[in-house]
C-alpha positions in Angstrom: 15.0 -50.7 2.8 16.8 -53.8 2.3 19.6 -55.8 4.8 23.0 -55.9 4.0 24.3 -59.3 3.6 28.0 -60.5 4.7 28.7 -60.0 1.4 27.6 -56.5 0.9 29.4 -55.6 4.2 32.3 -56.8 2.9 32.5 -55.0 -0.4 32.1 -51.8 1.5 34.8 -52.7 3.8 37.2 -53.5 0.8 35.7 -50.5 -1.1 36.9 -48.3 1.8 40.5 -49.5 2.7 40.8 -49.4 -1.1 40.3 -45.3 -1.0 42.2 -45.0 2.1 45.2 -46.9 0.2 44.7 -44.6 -2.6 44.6 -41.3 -0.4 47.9 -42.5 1.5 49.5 -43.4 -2.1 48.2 -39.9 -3.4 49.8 -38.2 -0.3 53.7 -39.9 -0.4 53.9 -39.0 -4.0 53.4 -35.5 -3.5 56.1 -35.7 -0.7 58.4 -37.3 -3.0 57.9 -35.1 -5.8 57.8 -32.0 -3.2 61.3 -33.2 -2.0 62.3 -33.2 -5.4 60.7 -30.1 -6.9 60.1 -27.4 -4.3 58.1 -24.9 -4.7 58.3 -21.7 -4.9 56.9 -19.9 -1.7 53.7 -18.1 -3.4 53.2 -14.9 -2.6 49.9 -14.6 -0.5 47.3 -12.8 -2.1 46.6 -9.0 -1.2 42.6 -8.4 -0.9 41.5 -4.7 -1.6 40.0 -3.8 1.3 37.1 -0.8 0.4 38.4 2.0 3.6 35.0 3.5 3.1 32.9 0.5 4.0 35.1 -0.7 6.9 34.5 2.8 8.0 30.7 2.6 8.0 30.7 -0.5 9.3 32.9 0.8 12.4 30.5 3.6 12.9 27.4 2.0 12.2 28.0 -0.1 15.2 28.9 2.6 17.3 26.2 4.4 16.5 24.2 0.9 17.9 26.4 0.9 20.8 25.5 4.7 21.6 22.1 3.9 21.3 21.9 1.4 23.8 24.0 2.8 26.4 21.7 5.9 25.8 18.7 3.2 26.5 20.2 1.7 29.7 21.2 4.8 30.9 17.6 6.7 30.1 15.6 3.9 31.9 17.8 4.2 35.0 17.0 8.0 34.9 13.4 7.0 34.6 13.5 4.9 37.3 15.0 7.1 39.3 12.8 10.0 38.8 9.5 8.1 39.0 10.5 6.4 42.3 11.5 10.2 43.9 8.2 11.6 42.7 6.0 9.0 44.4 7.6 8.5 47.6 9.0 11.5 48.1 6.4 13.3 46.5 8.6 15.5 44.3 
């Protein structure tokens, strides 16, 4: 847990314009040699999809989606029935 001294400051300064140089450097050389070699458009990777586990996933959440709306839908009948039967005595 030491201090940085002017000097140390300094170095790291120097030490990071020197890797920004590089990265701009880096960078215009590829545009240069991309001007000069194009490349060929690459054909974008296919993934194998498995139809039988996008399929269990689709129904898996409708099955959670059934049960819930079954949940809402049961307490409101709940709450409906219990509130007849004690004040209307049902």
């Amino acid at each position: 847990m030491g201090f940085d001294t002017l000097d140390d400051i300094e170095r790291k300064r120097e030490e990071r314009e020197r890797e920004e140089f590089k990265k701009t450097i880096v960078k215009d050389i590829r545009d240069v040699f991309g001007g000069v070699f194009p490349q060929p458009l690459r054909k974008k990777e296919v993934k194998k999809k498995n139809n039988f586990l996008r399929g269990l996933k689709w129904l898996g959440i409708l099955f959670l989606l059934l049960i819930i709306v079954n949940f809402i839908l049961g307490n409101i009948w709940l709450l409906k029935t219990l509130i007849k039967s004690l004040f209307l005595g049902g």
